[in-house]
N, CA, C and O of each residue as an XYZ file, in Angstrom:
756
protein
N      -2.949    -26.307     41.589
C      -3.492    -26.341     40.241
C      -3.760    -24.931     39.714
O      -3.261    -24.660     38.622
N      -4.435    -24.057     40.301
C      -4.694    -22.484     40.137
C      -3.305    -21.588     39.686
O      -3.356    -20.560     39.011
N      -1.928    -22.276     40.268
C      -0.862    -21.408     40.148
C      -0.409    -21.803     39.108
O       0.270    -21.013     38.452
N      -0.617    -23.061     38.647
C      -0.070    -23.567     37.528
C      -1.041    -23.114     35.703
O      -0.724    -23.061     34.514
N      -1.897    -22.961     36.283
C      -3.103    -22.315     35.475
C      -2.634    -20.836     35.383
O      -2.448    -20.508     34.211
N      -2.429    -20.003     36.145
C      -2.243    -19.022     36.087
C      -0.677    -18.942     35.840
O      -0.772    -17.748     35.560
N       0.542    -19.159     35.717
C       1.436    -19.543     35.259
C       1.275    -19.740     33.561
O       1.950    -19.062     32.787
N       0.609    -20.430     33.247
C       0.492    -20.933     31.866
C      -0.135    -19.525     31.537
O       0.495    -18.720     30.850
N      -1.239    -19.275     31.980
C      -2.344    -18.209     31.108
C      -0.609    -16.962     31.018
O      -0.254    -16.538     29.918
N       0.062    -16.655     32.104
C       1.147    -15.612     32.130
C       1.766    -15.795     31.063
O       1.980    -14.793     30.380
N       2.392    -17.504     30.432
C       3.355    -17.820     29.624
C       2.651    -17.439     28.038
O       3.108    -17.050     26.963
N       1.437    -17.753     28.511
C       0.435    -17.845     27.050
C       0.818    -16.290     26.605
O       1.485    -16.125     25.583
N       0.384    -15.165     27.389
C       0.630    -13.699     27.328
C       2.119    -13.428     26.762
O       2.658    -13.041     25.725
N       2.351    -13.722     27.645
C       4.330    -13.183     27.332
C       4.289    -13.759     26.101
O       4.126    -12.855     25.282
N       4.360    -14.856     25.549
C       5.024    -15.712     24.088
C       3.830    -14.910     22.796
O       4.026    -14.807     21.585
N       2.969    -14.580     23.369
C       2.221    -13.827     22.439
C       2.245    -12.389     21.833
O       1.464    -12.121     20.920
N       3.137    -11.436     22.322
C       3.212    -10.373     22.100
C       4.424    -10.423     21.082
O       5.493    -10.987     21.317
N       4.152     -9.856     20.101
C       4.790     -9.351     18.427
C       5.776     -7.927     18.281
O       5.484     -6.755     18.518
N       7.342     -8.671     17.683
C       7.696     -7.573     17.594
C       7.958     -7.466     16.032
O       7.829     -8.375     15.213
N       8.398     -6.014     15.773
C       8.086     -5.949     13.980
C       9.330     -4.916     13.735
O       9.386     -3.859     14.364
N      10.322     -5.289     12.780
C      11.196     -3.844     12.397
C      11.433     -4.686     10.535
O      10.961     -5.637      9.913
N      12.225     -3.828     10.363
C      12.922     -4.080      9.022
C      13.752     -5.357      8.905
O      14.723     -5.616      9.616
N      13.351     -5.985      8.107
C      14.134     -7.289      7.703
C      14.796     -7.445      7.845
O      15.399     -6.776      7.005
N      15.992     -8.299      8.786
C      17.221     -8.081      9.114
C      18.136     -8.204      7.819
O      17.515     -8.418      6.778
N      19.512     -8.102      7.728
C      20.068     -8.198      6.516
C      20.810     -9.718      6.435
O      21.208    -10.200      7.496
N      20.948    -10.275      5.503
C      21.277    -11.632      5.132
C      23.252    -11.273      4.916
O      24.238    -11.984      4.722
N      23.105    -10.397      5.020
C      24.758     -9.961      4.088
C      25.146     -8.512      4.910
O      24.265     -7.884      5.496
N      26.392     -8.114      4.885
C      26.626     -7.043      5.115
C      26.556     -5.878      4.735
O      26.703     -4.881      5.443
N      26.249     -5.925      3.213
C      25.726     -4.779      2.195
C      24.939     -5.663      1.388
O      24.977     -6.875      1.601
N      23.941     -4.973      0.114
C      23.174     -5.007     -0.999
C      23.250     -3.817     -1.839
O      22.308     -3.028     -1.760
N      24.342     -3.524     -2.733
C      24.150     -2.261     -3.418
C      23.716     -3.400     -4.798
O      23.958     -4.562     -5.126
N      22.848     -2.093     -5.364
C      21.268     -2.574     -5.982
C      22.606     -2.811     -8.125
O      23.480     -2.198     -8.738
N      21.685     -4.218     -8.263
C      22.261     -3.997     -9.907
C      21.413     -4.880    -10.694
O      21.471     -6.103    -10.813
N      20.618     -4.036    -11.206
C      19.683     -4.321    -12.315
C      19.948     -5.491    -13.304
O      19.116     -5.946    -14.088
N      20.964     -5.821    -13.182
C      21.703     -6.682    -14.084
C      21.481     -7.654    -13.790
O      21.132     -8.356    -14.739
N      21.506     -8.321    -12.497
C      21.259     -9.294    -12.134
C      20.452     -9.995    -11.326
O      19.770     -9.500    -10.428
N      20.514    -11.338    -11.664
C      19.282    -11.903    -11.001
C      19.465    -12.441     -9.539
O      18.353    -12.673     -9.065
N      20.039    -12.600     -9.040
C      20.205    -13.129     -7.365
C      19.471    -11.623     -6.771
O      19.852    -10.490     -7.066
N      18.295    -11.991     -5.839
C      17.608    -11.403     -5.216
C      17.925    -11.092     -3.593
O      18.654    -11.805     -2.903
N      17.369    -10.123     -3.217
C      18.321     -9.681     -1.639
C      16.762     -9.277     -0.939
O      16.183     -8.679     -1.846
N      16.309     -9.309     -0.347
C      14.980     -8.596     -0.033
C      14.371     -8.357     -0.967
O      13.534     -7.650     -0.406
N      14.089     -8.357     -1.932
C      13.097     -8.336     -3.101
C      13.786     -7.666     -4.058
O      13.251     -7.451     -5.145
N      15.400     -7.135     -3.714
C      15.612     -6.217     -4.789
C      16.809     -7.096     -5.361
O      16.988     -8.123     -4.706
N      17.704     -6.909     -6.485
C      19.608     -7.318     -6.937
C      20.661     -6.806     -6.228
O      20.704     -5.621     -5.896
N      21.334     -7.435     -6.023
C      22.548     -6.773     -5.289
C      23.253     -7.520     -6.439
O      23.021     -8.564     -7.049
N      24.366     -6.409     -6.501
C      25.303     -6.275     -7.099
C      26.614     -7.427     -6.749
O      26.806     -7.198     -5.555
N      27.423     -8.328     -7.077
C      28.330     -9.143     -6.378
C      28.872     -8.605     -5.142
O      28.907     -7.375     -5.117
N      29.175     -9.028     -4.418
C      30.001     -8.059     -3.174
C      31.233     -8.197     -3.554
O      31.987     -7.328     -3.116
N      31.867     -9.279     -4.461
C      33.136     -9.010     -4.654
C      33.856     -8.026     -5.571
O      35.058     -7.773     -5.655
N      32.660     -7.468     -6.330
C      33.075     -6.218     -7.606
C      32.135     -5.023     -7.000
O      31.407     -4.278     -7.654
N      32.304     -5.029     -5.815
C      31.944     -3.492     -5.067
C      32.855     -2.748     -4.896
O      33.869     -3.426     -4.731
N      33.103     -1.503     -4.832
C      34.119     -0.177     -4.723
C      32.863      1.130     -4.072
O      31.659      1.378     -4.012
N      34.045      1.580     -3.740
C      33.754      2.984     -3.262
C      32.809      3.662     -3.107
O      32.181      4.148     -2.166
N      32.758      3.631     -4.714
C      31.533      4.319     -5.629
C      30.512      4.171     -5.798
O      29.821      4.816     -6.586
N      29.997      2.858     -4.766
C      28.846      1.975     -4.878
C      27.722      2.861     -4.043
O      26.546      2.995     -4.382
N      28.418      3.495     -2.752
C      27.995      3.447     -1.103
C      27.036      4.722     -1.358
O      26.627      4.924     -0.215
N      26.530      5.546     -2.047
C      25.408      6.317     -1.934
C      24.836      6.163     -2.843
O      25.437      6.095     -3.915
N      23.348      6.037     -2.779
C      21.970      6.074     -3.588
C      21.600      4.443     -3.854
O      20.634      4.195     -4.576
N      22.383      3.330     -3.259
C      21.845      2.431     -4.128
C      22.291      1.346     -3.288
O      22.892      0.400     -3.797
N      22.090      1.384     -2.239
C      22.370      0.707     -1.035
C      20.441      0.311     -0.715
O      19.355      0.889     -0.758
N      21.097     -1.223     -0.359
C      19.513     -2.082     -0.035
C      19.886     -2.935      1.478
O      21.014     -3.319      1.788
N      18.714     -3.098      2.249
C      18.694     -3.694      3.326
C      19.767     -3.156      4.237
O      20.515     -3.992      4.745
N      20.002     -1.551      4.593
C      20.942     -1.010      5.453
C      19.806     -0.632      6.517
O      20.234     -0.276      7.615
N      18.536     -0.659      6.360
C      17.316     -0.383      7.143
C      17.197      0.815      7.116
O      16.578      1.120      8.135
N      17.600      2.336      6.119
C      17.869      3.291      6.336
C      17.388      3.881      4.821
O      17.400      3.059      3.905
N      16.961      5.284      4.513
C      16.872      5.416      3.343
C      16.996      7.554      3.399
O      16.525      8.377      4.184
N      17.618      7.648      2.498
C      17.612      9.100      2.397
C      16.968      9.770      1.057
O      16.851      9.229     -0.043
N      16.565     11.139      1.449
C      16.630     11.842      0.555
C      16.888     13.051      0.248
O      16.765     13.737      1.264
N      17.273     13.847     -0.902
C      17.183     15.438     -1.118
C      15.975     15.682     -1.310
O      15.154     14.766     -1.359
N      15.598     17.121     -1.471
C      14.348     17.498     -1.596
C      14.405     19.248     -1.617
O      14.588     19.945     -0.619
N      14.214     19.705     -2.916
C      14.357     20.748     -3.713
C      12.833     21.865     -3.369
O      11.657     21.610     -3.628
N      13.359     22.987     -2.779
C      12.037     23.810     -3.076
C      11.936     25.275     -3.153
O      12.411     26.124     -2.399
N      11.072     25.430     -4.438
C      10.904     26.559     -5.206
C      10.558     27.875     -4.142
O       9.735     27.562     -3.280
N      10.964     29.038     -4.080
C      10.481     29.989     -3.204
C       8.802     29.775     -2.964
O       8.049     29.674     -3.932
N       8.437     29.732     -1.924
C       7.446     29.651     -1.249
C       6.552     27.731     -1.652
O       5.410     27.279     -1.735
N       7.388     27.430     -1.728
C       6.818     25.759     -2.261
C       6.648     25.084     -0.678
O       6.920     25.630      0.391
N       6.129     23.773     -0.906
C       5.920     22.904     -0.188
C       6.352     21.592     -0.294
O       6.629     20.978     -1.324
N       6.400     21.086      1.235
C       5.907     19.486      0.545
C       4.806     19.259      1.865
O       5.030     19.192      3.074
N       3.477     19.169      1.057
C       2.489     19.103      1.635
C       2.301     18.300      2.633
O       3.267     17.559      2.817
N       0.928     18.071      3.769
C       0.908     17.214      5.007
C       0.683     15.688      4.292
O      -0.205     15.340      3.514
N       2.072     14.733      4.971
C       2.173     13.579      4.666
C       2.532     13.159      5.738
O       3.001     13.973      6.534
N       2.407     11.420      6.200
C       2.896     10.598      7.107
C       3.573      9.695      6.554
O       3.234      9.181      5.488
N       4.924      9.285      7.394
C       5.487      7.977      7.079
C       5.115      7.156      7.863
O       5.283      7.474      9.040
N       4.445      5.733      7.582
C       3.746      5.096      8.657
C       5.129      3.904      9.362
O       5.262      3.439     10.494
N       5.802      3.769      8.349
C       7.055      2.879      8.872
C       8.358      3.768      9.292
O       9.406      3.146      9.460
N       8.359      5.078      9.460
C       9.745      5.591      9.959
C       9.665      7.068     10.857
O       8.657      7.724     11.119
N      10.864      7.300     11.168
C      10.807      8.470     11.787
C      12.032      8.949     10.443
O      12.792      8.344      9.687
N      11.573     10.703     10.778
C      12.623     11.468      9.809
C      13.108     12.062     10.347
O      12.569     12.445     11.385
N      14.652     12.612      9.955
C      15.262     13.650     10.047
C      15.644     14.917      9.013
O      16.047     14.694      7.872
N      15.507     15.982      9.432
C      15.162     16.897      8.101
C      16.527     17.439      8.063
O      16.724     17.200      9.254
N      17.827     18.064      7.618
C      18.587     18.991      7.393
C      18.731     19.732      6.317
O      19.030     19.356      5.184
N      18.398     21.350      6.894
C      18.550     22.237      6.158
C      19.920     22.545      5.536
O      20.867     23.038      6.148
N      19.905     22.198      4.263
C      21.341     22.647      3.751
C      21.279     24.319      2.891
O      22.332     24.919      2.677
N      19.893     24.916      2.463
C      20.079     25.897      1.829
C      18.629     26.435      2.132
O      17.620     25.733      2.068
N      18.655     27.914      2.508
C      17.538     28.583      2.784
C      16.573     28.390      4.340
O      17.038     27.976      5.402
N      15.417     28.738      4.136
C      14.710     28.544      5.018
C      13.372     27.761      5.364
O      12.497     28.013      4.536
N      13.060     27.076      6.141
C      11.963     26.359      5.737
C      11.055     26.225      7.147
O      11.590     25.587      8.054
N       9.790     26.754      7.379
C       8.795     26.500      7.831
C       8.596     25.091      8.349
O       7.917     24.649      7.422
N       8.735     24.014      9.259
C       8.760     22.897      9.582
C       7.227     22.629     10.569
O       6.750     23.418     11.385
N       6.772     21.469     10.234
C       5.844     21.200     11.853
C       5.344     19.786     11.496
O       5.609     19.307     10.394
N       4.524     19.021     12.541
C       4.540     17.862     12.577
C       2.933     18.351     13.703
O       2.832     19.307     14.472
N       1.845     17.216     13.358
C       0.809     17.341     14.563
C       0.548     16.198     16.125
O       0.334     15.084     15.646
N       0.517     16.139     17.036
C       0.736     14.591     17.414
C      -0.768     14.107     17.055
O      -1.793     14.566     16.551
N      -0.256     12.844     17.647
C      -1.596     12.078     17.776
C      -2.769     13.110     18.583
O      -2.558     14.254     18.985
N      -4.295     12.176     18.698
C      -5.479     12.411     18.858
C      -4.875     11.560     20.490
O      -4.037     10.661     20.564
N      -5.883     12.434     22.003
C      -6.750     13.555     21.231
C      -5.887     15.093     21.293
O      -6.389     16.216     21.330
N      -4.772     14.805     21.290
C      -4.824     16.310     21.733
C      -4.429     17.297     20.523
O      -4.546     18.515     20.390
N      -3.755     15.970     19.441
C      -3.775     17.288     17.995
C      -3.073     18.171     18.271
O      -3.697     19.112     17.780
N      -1.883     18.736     18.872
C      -0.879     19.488     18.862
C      -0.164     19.949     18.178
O       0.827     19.307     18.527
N       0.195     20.607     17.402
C       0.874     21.459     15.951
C       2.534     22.153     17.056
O       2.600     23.106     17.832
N       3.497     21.248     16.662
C       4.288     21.450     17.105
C       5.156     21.997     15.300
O       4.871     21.522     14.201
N       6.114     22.997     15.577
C       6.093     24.335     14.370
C       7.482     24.990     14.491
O       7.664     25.512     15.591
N       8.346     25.072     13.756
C       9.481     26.291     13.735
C      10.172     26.131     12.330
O      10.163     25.194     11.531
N      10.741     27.299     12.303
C      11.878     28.001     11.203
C      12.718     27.400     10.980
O      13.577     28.107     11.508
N      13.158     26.713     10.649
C      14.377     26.515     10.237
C      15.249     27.160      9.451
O      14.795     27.579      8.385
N      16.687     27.407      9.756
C      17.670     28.265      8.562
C      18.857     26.739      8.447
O      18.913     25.708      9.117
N      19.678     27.249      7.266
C      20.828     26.517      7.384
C      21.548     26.118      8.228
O      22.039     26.724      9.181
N      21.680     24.710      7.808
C      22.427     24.063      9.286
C      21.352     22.995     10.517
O      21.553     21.864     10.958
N      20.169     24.019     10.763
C      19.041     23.266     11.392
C      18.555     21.995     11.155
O      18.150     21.596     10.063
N      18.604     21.206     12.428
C      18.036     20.385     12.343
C      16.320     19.898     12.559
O      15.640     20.637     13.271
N      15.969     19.247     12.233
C      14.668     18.330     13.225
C      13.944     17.380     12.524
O      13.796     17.235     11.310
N      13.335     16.494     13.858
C      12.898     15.149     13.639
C      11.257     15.053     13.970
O      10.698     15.302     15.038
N      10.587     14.547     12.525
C       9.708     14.076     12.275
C       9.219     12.702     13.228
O       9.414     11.639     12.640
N       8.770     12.611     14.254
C       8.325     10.966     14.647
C       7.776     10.111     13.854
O       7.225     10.707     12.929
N       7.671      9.009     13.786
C       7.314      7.921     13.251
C       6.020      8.118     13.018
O       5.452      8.186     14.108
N       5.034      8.282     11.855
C       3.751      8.143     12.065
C       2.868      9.545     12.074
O       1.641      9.607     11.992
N       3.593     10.417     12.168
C       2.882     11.447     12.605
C       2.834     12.625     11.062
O       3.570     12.414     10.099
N       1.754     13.920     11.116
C       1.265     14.172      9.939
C       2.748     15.273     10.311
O       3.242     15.665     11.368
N       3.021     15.443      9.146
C       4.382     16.564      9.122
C       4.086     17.129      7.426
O       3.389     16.609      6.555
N       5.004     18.517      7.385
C       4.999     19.179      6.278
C       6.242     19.564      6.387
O       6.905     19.337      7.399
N       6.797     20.335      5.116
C       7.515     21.616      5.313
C       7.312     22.590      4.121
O       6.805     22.258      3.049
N       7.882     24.147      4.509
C       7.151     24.990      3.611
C       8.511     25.809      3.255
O       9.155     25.609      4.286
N       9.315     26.588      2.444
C      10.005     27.386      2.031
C       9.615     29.081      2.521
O       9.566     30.073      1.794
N       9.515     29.039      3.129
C       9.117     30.508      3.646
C       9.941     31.966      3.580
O       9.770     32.987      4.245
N      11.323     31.529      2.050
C      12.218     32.671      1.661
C      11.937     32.852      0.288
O      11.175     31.957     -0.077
N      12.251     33.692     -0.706
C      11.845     34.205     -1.438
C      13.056     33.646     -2.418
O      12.908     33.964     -3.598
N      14.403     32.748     -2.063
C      15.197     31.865     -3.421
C      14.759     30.717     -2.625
O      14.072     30.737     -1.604
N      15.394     29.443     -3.411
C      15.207     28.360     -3.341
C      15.732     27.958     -2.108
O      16.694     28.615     -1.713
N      15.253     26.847     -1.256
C      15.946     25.829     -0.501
C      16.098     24.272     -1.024
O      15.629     23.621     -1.957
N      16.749     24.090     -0.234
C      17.308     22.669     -0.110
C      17.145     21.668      1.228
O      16.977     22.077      2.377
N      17.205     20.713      0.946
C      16.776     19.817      2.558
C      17.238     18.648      2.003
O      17.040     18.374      0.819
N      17.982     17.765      2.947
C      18.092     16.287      3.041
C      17.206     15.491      4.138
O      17.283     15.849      5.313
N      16.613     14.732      3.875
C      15.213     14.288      5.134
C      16.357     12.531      5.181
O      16.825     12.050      4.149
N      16.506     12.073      6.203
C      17.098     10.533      6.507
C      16.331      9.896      6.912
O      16.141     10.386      8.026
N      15.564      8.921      6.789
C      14.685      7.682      7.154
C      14.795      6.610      8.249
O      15.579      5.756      7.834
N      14.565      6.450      8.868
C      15.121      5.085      9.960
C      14.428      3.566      9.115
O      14.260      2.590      9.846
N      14.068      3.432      7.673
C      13.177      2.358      7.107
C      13.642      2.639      5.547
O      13.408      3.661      4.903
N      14.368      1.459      5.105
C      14.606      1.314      3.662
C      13.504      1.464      2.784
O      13.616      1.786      1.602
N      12.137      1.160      3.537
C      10.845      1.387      2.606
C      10.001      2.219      3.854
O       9.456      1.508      4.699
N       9.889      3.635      3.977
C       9.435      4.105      5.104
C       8.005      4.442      4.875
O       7.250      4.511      5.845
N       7.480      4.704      3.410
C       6.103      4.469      2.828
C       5.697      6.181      3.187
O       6.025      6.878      4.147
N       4.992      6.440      2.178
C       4.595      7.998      2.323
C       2.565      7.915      2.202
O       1.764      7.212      1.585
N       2.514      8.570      2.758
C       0.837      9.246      2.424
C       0.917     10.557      2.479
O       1.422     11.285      3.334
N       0.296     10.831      1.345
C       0.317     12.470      1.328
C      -1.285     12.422      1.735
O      -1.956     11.609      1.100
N      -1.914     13.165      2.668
C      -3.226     13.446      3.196
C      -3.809     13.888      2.358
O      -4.321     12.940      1.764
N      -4.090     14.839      1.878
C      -4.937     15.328      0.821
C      -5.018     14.598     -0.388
O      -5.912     14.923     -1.169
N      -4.048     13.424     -0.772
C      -3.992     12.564     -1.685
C      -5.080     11.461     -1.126
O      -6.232     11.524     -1.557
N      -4.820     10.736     -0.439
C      -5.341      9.985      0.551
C      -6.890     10.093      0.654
O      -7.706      9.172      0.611
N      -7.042     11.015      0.754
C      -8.722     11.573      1.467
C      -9.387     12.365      0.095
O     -10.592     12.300     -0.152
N      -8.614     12.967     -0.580
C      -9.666     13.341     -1.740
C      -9.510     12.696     -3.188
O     -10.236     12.973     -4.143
N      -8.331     11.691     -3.204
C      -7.689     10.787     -4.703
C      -8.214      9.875     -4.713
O      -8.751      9.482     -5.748
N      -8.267      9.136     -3.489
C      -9.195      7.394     -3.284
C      -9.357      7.515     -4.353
O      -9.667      8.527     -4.982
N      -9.098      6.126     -4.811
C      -9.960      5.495     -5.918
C     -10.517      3.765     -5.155
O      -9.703      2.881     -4.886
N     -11.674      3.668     -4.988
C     -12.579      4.530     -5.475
C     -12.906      5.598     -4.476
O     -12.341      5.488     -3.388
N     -13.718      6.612     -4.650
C     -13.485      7.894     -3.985
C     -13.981      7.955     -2.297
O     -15.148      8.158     -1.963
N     -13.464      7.856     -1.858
C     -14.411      7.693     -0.680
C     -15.528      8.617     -0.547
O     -15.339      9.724     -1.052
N     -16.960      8.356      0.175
C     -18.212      9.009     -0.249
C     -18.316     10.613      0.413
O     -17.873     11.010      1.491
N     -19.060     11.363     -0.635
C     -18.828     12.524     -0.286
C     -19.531     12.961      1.048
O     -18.956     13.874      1.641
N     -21.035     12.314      1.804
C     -21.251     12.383      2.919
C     -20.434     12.377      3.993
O     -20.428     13.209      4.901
N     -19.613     11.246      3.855
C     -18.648     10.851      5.024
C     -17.583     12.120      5.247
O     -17.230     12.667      6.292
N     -17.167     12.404      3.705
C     -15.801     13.103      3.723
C     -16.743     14.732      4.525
O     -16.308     15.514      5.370
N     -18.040     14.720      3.841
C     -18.339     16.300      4.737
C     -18.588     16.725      6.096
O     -18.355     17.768      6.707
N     -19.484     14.887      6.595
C     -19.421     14.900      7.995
C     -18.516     15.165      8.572
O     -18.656     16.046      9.420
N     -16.943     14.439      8.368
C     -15.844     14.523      8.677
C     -14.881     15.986      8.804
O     -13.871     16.068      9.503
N     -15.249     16.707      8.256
C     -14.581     18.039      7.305
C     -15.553     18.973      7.665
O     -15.305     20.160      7.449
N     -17.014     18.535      8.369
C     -18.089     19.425      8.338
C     -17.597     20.582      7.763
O     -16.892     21.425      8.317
N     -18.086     20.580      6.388
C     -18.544     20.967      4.932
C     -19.689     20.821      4.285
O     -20.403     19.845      4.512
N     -19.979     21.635      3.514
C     -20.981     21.260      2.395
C     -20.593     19.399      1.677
O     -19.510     18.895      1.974
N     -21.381     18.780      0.978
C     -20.871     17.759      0.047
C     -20.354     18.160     -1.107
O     -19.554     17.461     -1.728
N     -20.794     19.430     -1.547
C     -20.603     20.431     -2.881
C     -19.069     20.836     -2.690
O     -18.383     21.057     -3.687
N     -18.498     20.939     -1.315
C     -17.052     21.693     -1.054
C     -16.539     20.369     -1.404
O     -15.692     20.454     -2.293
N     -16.841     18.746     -0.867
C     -15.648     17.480     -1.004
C     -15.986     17.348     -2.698
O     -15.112     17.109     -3.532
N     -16.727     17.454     -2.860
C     -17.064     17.280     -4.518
C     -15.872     17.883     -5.261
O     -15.134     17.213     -5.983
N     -15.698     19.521     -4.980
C     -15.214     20.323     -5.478
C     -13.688     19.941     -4.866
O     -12.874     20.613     -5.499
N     -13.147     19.270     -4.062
C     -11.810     18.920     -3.600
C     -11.771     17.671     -4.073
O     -10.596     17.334     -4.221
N     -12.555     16.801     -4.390
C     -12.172     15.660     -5.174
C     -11.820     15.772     -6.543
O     -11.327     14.846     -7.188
N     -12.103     17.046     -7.048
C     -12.068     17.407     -8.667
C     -10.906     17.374     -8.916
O     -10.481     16.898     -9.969
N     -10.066     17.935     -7.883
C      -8.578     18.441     -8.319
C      -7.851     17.634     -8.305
O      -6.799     17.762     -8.932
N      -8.191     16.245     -7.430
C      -7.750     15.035     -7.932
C      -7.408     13.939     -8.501
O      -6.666     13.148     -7.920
């Protein structure tokens, strides 16, 4: 009776553990058309039988994948953000760019390098990342997504934009700061 009890409690465990990715796809493509109403994952796809060529970048749905460019002014940014649904890949196509990513708690690690043209590197899933332009003309970057909706938080958006604001005690305990300094960082928000 005990083995059979313990058997079950094992089966109970195993059948209980959850797995989670991107919606599988119903179809072999979804390139996106406003036009119409048949729905694909929440978005239009276009007929598959009046697809061409011309379809296959920018407007592709349910490939589980999502890209982007990303333009920056001598010494610009794109400030500390997390994607909570993807990992990234960054390629430098023009200039130079300052890269880093922190890990998880506790150890908070600031992992950091240069990038020039051509360079690659990968953002993990989840984790706080930036990048910075650190040449004096413009760069360029293409970042690739492993998540058609990979979801962004920009941190400083997050923590000083709340609406409603999150309280300025907390944010100073946190930040050990004055309340007068989160005050003054919530302004700019």
């Amino acid at each position: 009776m005990a083995s059979q009890l313990l058997l079950l409690a094992f089966l109970a465990i195993i059948s209980s553990i959850a797995l989670a990715s991107d919606p599988s796809s119903l179809q072999d493509f979804c390139v996106a058309d406003p036009k119409t109403l048949v729905l694909v994952n929440g978005v239009v796809c276009k007929d598959s039988k009046l697809v061409d060529a011309n379809d296959f970048f920018f407007r592709l749905n349910t490939l589980g994948i999502s890209i982007a460019r990303i333009d920056y002014a001598p010494w610009g940014i794109n400030p500390p953000h997390t994607h909570p649904r993807a990992s990234e890949i960054l390629t430098v196509l023009e200039g130079s760019l300052k890269v880093g990513f922190v890990t998880s708690n506790p150890e908070n690690r600031h992992i950091t390098k240069v990038l020039q043209k051509g360079d690659v590197f990968v953002f993990p899933v989840g984790l706080v990342h930036y990048q910075q332009n650190v040449g004096y003309g413009n760069a360029v970057a293409i970042a690739a997504l492993s998540s058609q909706n990979p979801g962004v938080i920009t941190i400083a958006n997050a923590v000083f934009g709340s609406k409603p604001d999150i309280s300025a005690d907390i944010l100073a305990k946190a930040f050990q700061v004055d309340e007068n300094a989160v005050y003054n960082f919530q302004s700019k928000f």
